[in-house]
BAGUKE-551841 format. One line per 10 residues: number of its first residue (from 1); for each residue x, y, z of N, C-alpha, C. Coordinates in Angstrom, 3 decimals. Example, Ala and Ser with C-alpha at 12.3 -4.5 7.8 and 13.67 -1.06 7.14 Angstrom:
2
1 = 13.190,-5.690,7.800,12.300,-4.500,7.800,13.200,-3.300,7.800; 12.850,-2.250,7.080,13.670,-1.060,7.140,12.900,0.030,7.870
This chain:
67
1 = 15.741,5.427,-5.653,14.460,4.758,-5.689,13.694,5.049,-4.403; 12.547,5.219,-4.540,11.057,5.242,-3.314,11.385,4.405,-2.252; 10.815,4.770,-1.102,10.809,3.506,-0.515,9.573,3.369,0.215; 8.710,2.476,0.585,7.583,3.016,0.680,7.644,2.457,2.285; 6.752,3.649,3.090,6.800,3.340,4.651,5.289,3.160,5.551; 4.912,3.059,6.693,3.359,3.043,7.076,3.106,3.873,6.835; 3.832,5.284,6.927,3.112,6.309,6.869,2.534,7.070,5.588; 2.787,6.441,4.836,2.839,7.067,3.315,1.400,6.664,3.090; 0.783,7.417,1.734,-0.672,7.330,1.619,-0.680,6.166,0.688; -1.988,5.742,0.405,-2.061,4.933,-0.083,-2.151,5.116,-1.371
11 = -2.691,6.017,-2.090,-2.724,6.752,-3.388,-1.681,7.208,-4.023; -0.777,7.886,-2.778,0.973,8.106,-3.431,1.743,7.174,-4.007; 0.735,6.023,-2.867,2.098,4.891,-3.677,1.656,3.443,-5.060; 0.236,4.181,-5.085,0.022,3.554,-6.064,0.154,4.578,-7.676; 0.646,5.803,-7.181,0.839,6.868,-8.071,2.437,6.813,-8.418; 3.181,6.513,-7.226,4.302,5.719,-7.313,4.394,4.721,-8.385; 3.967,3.502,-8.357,3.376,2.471,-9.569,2.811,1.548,-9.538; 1.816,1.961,-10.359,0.623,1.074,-10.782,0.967,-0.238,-10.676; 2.136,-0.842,-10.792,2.456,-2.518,-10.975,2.373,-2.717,-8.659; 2.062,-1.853,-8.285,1.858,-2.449,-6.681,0.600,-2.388,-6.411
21 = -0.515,-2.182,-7.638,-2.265,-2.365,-7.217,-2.264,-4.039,-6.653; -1.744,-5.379,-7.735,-1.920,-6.328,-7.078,-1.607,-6.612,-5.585; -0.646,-5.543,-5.586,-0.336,-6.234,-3.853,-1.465,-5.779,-3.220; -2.119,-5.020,-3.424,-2.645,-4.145,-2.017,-3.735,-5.039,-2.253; -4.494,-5.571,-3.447,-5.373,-6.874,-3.818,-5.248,-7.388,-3.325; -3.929,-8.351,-3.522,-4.104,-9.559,-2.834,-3.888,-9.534,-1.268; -3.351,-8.200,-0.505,-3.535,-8.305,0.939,-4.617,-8.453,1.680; -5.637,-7.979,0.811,-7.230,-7.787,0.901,-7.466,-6.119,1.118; -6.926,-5.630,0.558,-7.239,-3.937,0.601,-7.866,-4.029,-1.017; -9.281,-3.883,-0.894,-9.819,-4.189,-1.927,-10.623,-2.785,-2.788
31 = -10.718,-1.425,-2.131,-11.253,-0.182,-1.969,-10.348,0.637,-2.700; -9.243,0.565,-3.130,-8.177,1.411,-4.018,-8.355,2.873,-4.486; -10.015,2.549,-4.620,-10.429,3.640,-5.484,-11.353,4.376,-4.846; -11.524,4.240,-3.525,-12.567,4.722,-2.663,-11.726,6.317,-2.368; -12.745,6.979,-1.643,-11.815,8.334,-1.071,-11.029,8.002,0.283; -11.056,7.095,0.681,-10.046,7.136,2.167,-8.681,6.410,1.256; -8.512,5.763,0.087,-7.527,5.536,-0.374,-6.040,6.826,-0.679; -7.343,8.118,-1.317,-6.461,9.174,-0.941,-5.943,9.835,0.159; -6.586,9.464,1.111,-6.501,9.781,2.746,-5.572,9.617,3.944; -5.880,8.383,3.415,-5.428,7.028,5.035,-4.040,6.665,4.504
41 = -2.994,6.826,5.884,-1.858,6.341,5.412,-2.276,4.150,5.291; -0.949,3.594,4.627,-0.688,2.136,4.909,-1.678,1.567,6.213; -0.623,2.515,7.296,-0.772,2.006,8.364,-2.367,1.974,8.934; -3.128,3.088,8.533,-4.110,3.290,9.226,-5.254,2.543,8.715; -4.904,2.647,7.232,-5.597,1.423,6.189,-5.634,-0.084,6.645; -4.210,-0.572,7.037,-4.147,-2.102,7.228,-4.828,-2.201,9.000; -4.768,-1.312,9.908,-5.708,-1.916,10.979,-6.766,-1.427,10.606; -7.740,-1.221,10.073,-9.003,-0.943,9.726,-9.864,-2.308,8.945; -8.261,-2.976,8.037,-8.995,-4.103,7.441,-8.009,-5.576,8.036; -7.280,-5.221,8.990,-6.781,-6.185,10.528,-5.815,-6.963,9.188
51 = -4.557,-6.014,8.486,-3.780,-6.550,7.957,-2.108,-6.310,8.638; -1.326,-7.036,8.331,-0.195,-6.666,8.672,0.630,-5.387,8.446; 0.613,-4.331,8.315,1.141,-3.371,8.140,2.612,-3.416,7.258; 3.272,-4.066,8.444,5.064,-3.968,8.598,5.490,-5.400,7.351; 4.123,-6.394,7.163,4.467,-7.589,6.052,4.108,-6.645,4.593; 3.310,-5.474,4.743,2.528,-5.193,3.191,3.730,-4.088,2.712; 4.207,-3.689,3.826,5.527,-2.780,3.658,6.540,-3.412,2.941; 7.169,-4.198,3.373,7.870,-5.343,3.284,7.665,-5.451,1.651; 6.123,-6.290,1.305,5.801,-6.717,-0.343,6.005,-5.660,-0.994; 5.609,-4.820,-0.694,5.695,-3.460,-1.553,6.815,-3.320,-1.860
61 = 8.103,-2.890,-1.020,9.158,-2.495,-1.622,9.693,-4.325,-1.768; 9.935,-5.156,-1.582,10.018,-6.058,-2.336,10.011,-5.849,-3.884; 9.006,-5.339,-3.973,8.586,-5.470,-5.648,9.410,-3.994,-6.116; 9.118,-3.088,-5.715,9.992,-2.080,-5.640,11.306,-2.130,-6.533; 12.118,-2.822,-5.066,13.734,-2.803,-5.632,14.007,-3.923,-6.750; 12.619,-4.896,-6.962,12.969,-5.896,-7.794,12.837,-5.145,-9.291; 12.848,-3.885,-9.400,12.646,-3.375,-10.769,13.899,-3.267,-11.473
Protein backbone atom coordinates (compact mmCIF):
# COMPACT_ATOMS: atom_id res chain seq x y z
CA UNK A 1 0.00 0.00 0.00
CA UNK A 2 0.93 4.00 -0.77
CA UNK A 3 1.97 5.90 1.72
CA UNK A 4 1.52 9.32 1.31
CA UNK A 5 4.44 11.92 2.42
CA UNK A 6 4.95 16.11 2.28
CA UNK A 7 6.56 15.67 -0.55
CA UNK A 8 4.22 14.00 -2.78
CA UNK A 9 1.92 16.09 -5.15
CA UNK A 10 -1.18 16.81 -4.51
CA UNK A 11 -2.86 15.42 -7.66
CA UNK A 12 -0.90 12.03 -7.26
CA UNK A 13 -2.53 11.49 -4.31
CA UNK A 14 -5.78 12.28 -5.09
CA UNK A 15 -5.14 10.03 -8.29
CA UNK A 16 -4.06 7.66 -5.62
CA UNK A 17 -7.91 7.85 -4.34
CA UNK A 18 -10.54 9.82 -4.86
CA UNK A 19 -12.11 8.76 -1.29
CA UNK A 20 -9.03 11.41 0.24
CA UNK A 21 -10.76 14.63 -1.74
CA UNK A 22 -12.79 15.06 1.66
CA UNK A 23 -9.77 15.32 3.60
CA UNK A 24 -7.98 17.85 1.75
CA UNK A 25 -11.79 19.72 2.07
CA UNK A 26 -12.15 19.58 5.18
CA UNK A 27 -8.40 20.78 6.01
CA UNK A 28 -9.37 23.81 4.06
CA UNK A 29 -7.42 23.03 0.82
CA UNK A 30 -10.32 24.00 -1.11
CA UNK A 31 -8.56 24.53 -4.95
CA UNK A 32 -8.18 20.62 -5.85
CA UNK A 33 -8.77 21.43 -9.19
CA UNK A 34 -6.75 24.48 -9.74
CA UNK A 35 -3.25 24.04 -11.67
CA UNK A 36 -0.90 24.36 -8.60
CA UNK A 37 -2.88 21.21 -7.36
CA UNK A 38 -0.89 19.42 -10.10
CA UNK A 39 2.22 21.19 -9.03
CA UNK A 40 2.74 21.89 -5.40
CA UNK A 41 3.83 19.16 -3.22
CA UNK A 42 1.45 18.61 0.43
CA UNK A 43 3.96 20.43 1.98
CA UNK A 44 4.22 23.49 -0.06
CA UNK A 45 0.38 23.54 -0.45
CA UNK A 46 -0.35 23.41 3.43
CA UNK A 47 2.06 26.59 4.24
CA UNK A 48 0.57 28.60 1.57
CA UNK A 49 -2.94 27.97 3.15
CA UNK A 50 -1.06 27.98 7.05
CA UNK A 51 -2.20 24.21 7.48
CA UNK A 52 -0.53 21.54 9.34
CA UNK A 53 1.38 19.59 7.00
CA UNK A 54 2.69 16.59 9.28
CA UNK A 55 -1.48 16.42 10.88
CA UNK A 56 -2.92 16.24 6.93
CA UNK A 57 -0.20 13.52 6.41
CA UNK A 58 -1.16 11.77 9.28
CA UNK A 59 -5.36 11.94 8.00
CA UNK A 60 -4.46 10.88 4.81
CA UNK A 61 -2.81 7.75 5.42
CA UNK A 62 -5.08 7.25 8.34
CA UNK A 63 -7.72 6.71 5.87
CA UNK A 64 -5.33 4.96 3.71
CA UNK A 65 -4.48 1.90 5.83
CA UNK A 66 -8.12 1.99 7.09
CA UNK A 67 -9.04 0.35 3.66
Amino acid sequence: MAKVTKDMIISDVLDLDRGTTPIFLSSGMHCLGCPSASGESIEDACAIHGIDADKLVEELNKYLESK
